[in-house]
C-alpha positions in Angstrom: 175.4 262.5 18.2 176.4 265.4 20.9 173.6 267.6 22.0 173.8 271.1 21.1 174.1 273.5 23.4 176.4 274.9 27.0 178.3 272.8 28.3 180.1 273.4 31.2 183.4 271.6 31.4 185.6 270.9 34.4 189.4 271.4 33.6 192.9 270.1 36.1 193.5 272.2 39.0 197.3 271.7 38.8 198.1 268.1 37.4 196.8 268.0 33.8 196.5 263.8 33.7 193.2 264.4 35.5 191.5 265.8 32.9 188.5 263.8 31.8 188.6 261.6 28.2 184.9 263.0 28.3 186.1 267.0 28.8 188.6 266.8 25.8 185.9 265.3 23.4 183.7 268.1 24.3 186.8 270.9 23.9 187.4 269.3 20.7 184.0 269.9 19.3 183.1 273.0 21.0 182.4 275.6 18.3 183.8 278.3 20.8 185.2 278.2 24.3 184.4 280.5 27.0 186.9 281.4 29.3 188.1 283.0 32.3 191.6 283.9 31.2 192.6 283.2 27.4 196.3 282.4 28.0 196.2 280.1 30.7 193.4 278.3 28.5 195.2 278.3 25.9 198.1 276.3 27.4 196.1 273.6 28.1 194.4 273.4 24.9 198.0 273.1 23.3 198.9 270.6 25.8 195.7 268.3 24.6 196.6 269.6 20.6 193.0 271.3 20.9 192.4 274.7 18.3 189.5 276.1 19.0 188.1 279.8 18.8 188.1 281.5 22.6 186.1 284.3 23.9 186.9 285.8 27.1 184.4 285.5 29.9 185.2 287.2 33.0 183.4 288.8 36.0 184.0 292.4 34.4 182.6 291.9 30.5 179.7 289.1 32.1 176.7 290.7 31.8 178.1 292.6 28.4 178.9 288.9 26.7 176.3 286.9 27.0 173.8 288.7 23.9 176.4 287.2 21.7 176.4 284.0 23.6 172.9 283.1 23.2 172.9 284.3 19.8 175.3 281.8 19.0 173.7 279.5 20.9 170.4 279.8 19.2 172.2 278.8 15.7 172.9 275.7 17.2 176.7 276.1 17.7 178.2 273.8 20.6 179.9 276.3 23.3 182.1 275.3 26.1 182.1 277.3 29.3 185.5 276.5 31.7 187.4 278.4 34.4 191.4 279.3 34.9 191.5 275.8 36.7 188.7 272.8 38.1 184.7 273.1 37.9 183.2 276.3 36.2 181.0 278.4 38.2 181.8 277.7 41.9 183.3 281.0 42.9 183.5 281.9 38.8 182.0 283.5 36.5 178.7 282.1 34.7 176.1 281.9 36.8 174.1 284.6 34.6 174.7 282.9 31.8 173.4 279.3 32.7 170.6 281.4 34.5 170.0 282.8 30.6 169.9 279.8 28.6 167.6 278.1 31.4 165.3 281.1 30.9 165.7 280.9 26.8 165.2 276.5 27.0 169.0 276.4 26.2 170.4 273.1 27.1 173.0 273.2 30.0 175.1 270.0 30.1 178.0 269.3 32.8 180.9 267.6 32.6 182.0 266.7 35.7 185.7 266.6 37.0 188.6 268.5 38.8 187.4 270.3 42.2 189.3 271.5 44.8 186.4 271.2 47.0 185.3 267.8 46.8 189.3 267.0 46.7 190.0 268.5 49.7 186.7 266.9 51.1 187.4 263.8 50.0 191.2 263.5 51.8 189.9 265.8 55.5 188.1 262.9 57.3 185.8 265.5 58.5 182.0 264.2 58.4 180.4 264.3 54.9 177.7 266.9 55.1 178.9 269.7 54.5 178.5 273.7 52.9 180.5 275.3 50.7 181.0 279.2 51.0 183.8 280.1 48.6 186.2 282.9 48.5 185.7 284.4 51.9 185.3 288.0 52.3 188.9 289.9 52.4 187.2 293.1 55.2 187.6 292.8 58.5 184.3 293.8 59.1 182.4 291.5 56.7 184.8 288.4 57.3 183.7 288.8 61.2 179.9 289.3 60.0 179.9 286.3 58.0 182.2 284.2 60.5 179.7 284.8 62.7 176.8 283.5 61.0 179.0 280.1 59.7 179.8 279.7 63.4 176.2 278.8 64.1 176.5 276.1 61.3 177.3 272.9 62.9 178.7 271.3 59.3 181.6 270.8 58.1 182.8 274.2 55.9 184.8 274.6 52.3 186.2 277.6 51.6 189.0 279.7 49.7 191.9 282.3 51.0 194.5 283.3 49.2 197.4 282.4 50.5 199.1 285.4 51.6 196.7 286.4 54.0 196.8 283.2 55.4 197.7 284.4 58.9 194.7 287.1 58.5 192.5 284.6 58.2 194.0 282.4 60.8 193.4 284.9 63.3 189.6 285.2 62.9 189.7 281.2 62.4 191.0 280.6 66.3 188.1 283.8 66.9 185.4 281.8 65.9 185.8 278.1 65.5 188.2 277.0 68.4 186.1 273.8 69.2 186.7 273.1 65.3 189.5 270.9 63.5 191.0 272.5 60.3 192.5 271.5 57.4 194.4 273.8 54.6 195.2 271.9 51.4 197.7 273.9 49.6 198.6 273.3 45.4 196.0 270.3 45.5 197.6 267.8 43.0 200.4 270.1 42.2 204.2 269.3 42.5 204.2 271.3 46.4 200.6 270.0 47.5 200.8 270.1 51.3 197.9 269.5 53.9 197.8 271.0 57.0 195.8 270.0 59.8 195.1 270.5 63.2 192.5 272.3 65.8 191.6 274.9 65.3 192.6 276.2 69.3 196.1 275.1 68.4 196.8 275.9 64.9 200.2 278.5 65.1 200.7 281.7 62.2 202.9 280.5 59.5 206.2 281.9 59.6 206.7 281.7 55.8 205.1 282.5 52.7 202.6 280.5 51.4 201.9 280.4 47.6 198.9 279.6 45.5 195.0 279.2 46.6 194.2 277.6 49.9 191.4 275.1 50.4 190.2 275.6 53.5 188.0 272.8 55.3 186.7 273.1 58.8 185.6 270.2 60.9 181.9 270.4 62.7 181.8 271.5 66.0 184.0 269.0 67.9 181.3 267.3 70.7 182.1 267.8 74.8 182.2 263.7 74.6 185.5 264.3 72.3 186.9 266.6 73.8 186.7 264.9 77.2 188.0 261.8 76.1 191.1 263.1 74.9 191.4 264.9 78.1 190.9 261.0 79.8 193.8 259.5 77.4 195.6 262.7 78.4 195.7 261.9 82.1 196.0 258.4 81.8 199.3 259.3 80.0 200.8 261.2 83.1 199.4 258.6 85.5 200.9 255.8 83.6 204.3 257.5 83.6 204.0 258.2 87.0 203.1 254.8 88.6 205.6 252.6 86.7 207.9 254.3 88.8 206.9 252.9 92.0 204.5 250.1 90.6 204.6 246.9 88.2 203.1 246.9 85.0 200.4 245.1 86.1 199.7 247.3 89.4 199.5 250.2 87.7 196.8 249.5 84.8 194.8 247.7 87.7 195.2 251.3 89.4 194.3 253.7 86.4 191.1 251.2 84.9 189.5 251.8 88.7 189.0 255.3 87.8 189.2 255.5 83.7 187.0 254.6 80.8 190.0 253.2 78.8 190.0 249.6 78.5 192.9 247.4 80.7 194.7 246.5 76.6 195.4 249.8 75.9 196.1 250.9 79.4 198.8 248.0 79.0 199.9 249.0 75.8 200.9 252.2 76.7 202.7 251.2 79.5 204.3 248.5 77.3 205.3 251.3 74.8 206.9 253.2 78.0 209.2 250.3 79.4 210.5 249.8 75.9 
């Protein structure tokens, strides 16, 4: 027997296979659905052979919609709250209304699924704590304000640009997190998903046009112990290159251990990789 009540389902962000067995069932029995926009909804609900009632739920008739809502709520019809594309609420519309049938002892029930964020996450290799801000703001004034006070944060951060202000945002990026790493996931599990990574201090202005929502992911501050140890591999590098021009193998990583961290193997394996 389903429980009556919200539920807020998580729909594909671009690939429609990861939609859950769990989500459709719900769909199927929803009473209505609430969404974001009713066309793009509507495609997918075809796709799964799902014919249900919609009612549009957007940022701008909010606040106006949700009387209705409850009422239908209240006479125990089973509604379905999703977005244009992966978890409902984070950086949508909704939050009033979940806030509403808390206050009214509505039953809320998730189901879990698509999310750029935890995607994007999941594939950065950035450490696991991390915030999440959401669409950041498009100003000048109030993107360096809030920039600012995320600088301070020393987690890993999520956030959303669209794409073709990319090089706006870049800008500030390089402004306030050059001792960060960076990652943009582009059309996450679409047909042109791309990630782009780098540091922060060296990432360059894209010279085409992006399309579609960018995930952004920023790395935690990147510790002095880091940074100078790439700078030791760095000069071991030139040093090596250097030496086996005048030295044997073997002279030459006796010479650079006496005054480097790096351990004699990969000392030698470098060199190894140079005579080849």
């Amino acid at each position: 027997m389903i429980l009556k009540g919200l539920y807020i389902v998580s729909t594909p962000i671009g690939n429609l296979e990861d939609i859950t067995l769990r989500a459709i069932k719900i769909l199927k029995l929803s009473d209505f659905i609430l969404c974001e926009d009713t066309r793009r909804t509507s495609k997918l609900l075809k796709h799964f052979k799902i014919n249900k009632p919609l009612i549009s739920y957007h940022k701008f008739n909010e606040k106006k919609n949700i009387p209705k809502i409850i009422r239908y709520l209240n006479e125990g019809k089973i509604l379905s709250l999703v977005s244009d594309a992966g978890t409902p609420i984070l950086s949508d519309p909704g939050n009033l209304l979940v806030e509403e049938c808390i206050n009214k002892k509505i039953s809320v029930i998730p189901i879990p699924g698509p999310s750029s964020l935890t995607a994007a996450m999941s594939v950065s290799s950035f450490d696991d704590q991390f915030i999440f801000y959401g669409f950041l703001p498009k100003k000048d004034l109030e993107l360096e304000k809030e920039l600012k006070k995320l600088s301070n944060i020393n987690f890993a951060i999520v956030a959303f640009i669209p794409s073709l202000r990319v090089n706006f945002y870049i800008k500030y990026f390089k402004k306030h997190f050059d001792d960060r790493k960076i990652l943009i996931a582009r059309e996450i599990s679409k047909l042109h998903e791309t990630f782009y990574r780098n540091n922060v201090k060296d990432l360059e202005l894209f010279t085409s046009t992006l399309k579609g929502e960018l995930t952004i992911v920023l790395s935690k501050k990147i510790i002095k112990k880091e940074i100078d140890r790439k700078k030791e591999f760095k000069e071991m590098k030139i040093l090596a290159k250097s030496y086996l021009k005048k030295y044997s193998m073997k002279d030459t990583v006796n010479l650079i251990s006496l005054s480097s961290s790096i351990s004699k193997k990969i000392i030698y394996d470098y060199c190894l990789k140079i005579k080849k």
